[in-house]
C-alpha positions as MATLAB code, in Angstrom:
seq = 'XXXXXXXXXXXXXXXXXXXXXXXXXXXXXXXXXXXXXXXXXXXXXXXXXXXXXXXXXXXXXXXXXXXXXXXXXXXXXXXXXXXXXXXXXXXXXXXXXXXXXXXXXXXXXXXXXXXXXXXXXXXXXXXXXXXXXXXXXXXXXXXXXXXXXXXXXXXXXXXXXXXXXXXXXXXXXXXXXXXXXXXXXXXXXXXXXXXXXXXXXXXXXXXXXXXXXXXXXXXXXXXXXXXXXXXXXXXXXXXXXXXXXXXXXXXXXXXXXXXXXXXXXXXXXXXXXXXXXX';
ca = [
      70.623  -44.290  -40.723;
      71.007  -40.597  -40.902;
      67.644  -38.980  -39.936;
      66.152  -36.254  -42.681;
      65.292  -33.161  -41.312;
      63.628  -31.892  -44.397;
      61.183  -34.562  -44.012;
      60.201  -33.197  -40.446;
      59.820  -29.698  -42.252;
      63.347  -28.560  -40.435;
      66.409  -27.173  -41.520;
      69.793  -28.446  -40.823;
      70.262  -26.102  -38.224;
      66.434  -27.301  -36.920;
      64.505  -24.107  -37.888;
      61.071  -24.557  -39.039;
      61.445  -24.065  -43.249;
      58.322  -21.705  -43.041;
      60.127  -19.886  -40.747;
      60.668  -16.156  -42.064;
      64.466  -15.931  -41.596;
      64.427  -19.282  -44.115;
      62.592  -17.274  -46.702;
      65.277  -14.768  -47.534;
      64.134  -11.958  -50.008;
      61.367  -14.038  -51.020;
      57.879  -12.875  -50.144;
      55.186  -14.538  -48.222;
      51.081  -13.359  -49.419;
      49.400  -12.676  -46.486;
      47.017  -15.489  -47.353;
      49.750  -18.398  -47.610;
      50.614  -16.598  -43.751;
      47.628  -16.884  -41.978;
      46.746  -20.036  -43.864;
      49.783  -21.395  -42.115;
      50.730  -19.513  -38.923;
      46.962  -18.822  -37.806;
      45.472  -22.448  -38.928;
      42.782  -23.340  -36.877;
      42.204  -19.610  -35.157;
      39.891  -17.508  -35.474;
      40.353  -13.873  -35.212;
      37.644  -10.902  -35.144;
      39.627   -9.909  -39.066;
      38.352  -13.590  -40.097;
      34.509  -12.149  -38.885;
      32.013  -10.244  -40.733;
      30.156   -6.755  -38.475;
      26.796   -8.817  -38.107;
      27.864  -12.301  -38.868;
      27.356  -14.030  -35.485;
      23.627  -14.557  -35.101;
      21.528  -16.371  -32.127;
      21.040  -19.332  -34.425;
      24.938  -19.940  -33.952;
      25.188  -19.696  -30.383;
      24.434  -22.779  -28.748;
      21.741  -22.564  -25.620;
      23.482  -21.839  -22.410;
      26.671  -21.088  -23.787;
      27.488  -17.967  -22.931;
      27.600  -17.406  -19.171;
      28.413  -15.198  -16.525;
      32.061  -15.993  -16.116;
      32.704  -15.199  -20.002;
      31.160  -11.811  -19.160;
      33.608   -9.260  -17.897;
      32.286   -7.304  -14.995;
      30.905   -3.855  -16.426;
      31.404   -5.004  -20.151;
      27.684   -4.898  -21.141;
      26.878   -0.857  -21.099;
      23.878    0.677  -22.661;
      25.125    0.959  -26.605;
      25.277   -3.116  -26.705;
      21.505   -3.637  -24.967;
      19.182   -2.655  -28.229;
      16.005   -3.877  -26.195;
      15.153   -4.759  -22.303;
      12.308   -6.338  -21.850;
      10.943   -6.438  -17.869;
       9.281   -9.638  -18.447;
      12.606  -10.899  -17.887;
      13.834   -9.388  -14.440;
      12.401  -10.165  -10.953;
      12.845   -9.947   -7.685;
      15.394   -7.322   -6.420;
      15.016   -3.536   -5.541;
      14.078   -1.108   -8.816;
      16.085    2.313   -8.101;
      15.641    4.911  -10.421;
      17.518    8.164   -9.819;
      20.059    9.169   -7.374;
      23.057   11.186   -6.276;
      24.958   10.836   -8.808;
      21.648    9.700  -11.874;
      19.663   12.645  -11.312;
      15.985   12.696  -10.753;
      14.310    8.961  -11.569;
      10.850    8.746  -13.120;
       9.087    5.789  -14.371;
       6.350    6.727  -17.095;
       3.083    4.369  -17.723;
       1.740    5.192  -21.066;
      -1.598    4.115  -22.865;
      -1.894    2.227  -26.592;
      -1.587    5.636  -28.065;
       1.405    6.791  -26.360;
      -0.517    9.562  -24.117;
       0.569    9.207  -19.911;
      -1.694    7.643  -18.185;
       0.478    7.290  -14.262;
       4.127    9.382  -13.975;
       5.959    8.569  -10.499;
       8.732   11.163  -10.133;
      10.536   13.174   -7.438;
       7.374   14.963   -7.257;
       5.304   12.678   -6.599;
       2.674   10.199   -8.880;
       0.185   12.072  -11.237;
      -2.849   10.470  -12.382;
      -3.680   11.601  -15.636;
      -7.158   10.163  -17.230;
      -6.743    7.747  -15.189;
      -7.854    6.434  -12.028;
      -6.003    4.950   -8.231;
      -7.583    1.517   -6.481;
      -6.545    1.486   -3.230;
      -7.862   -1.530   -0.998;
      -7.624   -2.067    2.753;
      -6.455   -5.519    3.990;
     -10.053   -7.580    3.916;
      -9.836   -6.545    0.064;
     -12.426   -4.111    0.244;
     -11.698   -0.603   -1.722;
     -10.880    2.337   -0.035;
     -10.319    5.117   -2.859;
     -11.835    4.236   -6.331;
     -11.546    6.417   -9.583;
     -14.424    8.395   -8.303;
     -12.257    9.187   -4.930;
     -12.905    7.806   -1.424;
     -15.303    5.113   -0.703;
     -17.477    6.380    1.749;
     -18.802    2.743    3.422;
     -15.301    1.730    3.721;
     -14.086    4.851    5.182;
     -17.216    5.850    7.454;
     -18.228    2.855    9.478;
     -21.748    3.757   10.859;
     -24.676    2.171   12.949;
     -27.049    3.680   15.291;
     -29.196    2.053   17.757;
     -32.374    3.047   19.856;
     -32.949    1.266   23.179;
     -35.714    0.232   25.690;
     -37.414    2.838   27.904;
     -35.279    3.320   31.197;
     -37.611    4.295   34.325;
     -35.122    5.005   37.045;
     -35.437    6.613   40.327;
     -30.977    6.340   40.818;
     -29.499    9.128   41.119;
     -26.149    7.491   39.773;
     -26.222    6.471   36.075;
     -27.864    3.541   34.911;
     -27.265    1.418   31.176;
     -29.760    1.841   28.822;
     -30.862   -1.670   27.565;
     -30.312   -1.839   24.182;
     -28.235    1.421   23.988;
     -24.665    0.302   23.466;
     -22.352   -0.776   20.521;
     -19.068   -2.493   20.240;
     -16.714   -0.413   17.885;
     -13.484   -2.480   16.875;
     -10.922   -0.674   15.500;
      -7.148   -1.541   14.437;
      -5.409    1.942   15.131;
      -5.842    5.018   17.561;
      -9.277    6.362   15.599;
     -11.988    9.444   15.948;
     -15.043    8.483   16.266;
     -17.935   10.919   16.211;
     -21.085   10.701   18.657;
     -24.628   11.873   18.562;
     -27.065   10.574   21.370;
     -30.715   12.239   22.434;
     -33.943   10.940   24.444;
     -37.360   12.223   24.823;
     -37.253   12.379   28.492;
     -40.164   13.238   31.147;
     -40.512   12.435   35.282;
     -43.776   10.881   36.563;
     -44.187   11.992   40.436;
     -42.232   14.695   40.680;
     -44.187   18.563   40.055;
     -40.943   20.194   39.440;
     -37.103   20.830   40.724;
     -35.590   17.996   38.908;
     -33.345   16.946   36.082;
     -33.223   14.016   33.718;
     -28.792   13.201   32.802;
     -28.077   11.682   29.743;
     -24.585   10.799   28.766;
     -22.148    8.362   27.710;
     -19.905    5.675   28.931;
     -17.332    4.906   26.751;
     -15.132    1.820   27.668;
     -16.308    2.127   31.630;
     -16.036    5.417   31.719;
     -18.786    6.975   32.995;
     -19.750   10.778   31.159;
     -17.040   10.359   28.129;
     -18.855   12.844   26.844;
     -21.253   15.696   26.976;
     -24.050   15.395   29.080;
     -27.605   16.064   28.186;
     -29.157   17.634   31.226;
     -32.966   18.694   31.162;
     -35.935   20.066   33.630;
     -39.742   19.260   33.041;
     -42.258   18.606   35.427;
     -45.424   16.533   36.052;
     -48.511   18.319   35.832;
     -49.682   16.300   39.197;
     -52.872   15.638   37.170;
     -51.749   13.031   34.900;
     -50.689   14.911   32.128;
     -46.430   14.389   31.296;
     -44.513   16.878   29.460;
     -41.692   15.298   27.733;
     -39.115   16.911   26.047;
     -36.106   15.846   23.553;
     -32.488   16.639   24.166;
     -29.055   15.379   22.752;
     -25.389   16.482   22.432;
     -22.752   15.392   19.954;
     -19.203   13.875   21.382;
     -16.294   13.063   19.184;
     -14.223   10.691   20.936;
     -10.449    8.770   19.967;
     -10.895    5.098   20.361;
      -7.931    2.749   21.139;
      -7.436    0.089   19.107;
      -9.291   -3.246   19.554;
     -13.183   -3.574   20.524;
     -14.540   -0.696   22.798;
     -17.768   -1.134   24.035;
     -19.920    2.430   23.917;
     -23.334    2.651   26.418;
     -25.919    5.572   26.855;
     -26.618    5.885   30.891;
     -29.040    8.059   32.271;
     -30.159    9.587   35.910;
     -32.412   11.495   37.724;
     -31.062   14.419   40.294;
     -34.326   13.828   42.504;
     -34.924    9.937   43.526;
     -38.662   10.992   45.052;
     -39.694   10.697   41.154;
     -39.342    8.492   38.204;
     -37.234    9.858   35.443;
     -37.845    8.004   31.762;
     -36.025    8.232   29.079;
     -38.079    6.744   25.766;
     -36.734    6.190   22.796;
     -32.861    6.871   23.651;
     -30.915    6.677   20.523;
     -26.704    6.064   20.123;
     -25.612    6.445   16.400;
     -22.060    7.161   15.664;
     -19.740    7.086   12.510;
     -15.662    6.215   12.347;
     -13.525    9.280   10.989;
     -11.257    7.118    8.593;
     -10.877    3.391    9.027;
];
């Protein structure tokens, strides 16, 4: 049995009969063409501007390896919203982008916080800075003053001492800890007198900061004893600023006398001092 080409859609000479050199001077609508060249395919002519919306793309379906590297530039983004990127490094500006600024603006569209390549500028607005225990060290009404200037000040016992190298003053010292190279400033003073000596003698007060015997300034004075009872005491005290390593330093007032025939006392000896920047 002879096989029919026709009914395969051939020609004798096995062309397809839709083929165009079968049609001769006949025309083919461009309709009956793609209806039978381009069944089944979908080409951007066959798509409306607009027509593909979210609801037709399935979740997922689109991923990275159908996006060309570089294909999404700024006229196809319409809106970025930040909620959806993390992590990373955010670089704004640069040799070849110019200057980069990043604006924060208020419900009424006035700037509140502009970081440039100026610098950040505060306007009607205010900067929180804390320290690492939480606490704040610049507020909106500027630096916080107990954060910033650590203080205390101490008063110890009467020291009697007839030494003429320094002795502690009990109750005179404080322990400073510190986590950086830090100023500290220093004011001491004592009412100080001598009991059995008439005159030719001095009372020392100073400092030993860390072991370190007169860290700072000393406070040197000269009274006498009446020889009748009667003690003229006086009040003296310096000032010292001093840098502090970091850690806990231990500060002490000491005190002497330059003549060990008589008692020198130093009442009420007082140690305050105050951190320059913590």
């Amino acid at each position: 049995m002879a096989l029919d080409y026709k009914d395969e859609g051939l020609t004798p000479t096995l062309r397809s009969e839709n083929a165009l050199t079968e049609k001769g001077d006949s025309l083919t609508s461009s309709l009956n063409f793609d209806s039978t060249y381009e069944r089944g395919v979908i080409n951007t002519t066959q798509i409306r501007d607009a027509a593909i919306k979210t609801a037709k793309i399935g979740a997922a379906q689109i991923t990275t390896a159908l996006i060309a590297n570089a294909a999404i530039t700024n006229a196809k983004i319409n809106d970025f919203n930040f909620n959806q990127g993390t992590g990373g490094t955010l670089t704004l500006g640069g040799t070849l982008n110019g200057n980069g600024l990043m604006s924060v603006l208020n419900n009424t569209g006035g700037t509140v916080v502009s970081l440039s390549s100026s610098g950040i500028t505060v306007t009607n607005g205010s900067i929180t800075i804390q320290n690492s225990s939480g606490s704040n060290v610049i507020d909106a009404n500027g630096l916080v003053s107990t954060t910033n200037f650590v203080s205390n000040s101490v008063t110890g016992n009467l020291l009697a001492t007839t030494g003429t190298g320094y002795s502690d003053v009990v109750g005179g010292s404080v322990s400073i800890v510190l986590t950086r190279n830090t100023k500290v400033f220093f004011t001491y003073s004592s009412s100080m007198n001598n009991v059995g000596v008439a005159s030719g003698y001095t009372n020392t007060l100073s400092l030993n900061v860390g072991g370190t015997d007169e860290a700072g300034p000393v406070v040197v004075g000269a009274g006498h004893d009446s020889g009748t009872g009667g003690i003229l005491a006086y009040t003296q005290g310096a000032s010292s600023i001093q840098t502090l390593g970091s850690g806990t330093t231990v500060v002490k007032l000491i005190g002497k006398t330059s003549n060990a025939g008589g008692e020198a006392r130093f009442n009420q000896p007082t140690l305050s001092y105050m951190v320059l920047g913590n």
